[in-house]
C-alpha positions as CSV (number, residue, x, y, z in Angstrom):
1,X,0.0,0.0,0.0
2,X,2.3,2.3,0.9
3,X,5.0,1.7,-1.9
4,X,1.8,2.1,-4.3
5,X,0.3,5.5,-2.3
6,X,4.4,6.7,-3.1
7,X,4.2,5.7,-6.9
8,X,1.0,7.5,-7.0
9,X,2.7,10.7,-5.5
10,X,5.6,11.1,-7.6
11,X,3.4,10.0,-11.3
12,X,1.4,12.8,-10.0
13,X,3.5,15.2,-8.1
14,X,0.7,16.7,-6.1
15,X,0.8,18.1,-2.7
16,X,-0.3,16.5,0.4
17,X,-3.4,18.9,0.7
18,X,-4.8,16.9,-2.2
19,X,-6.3,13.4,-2.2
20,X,-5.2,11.0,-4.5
21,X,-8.6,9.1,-5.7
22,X,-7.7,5.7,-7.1
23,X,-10.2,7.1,-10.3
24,X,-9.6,10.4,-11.6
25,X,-12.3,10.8,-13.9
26,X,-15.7,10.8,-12.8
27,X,-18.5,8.5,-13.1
28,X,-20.3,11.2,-15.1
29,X,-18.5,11.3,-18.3
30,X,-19.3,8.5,-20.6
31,X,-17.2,5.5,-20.6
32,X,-16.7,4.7,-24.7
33,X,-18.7,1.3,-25.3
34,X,-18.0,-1.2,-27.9
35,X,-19.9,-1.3,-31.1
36,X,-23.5,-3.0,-30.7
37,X,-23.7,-6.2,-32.6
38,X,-25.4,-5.5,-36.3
39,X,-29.0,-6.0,-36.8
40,X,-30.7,-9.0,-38.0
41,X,-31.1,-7.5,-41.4
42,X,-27.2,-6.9,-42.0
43,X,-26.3,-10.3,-41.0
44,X,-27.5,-11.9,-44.4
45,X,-25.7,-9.0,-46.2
46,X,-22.6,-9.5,-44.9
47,X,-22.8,-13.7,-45.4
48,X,-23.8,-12.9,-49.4
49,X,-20.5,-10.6,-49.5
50,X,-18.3,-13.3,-48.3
């Protein structure tokens, strides 16, 4: 813990009047999500193209 709280510290190089969160961004931006799988109706294009 404490060799991790130091790595922390010097990445960051903030004073001690700061807390160091373990996640810097916030829960309200949007995480990036992976593409949703195609719909049903592009399925048999892509098939017929291979």
């Amino acid at each position: 813990m404490s060799c991790l709280f130091m790595l922390l510290q010097s990445q960051m190089s903030l004073p001690d009047t700061i807390p160091v969160d373990p996640v810097p961004v916030p829960d309200t931006i949007p995480r990036p999500q992976p593409m949703p799988d195609p719909p049903p109706d592009e399925e048999p294009i892509k098939l017929s193209h291979r």
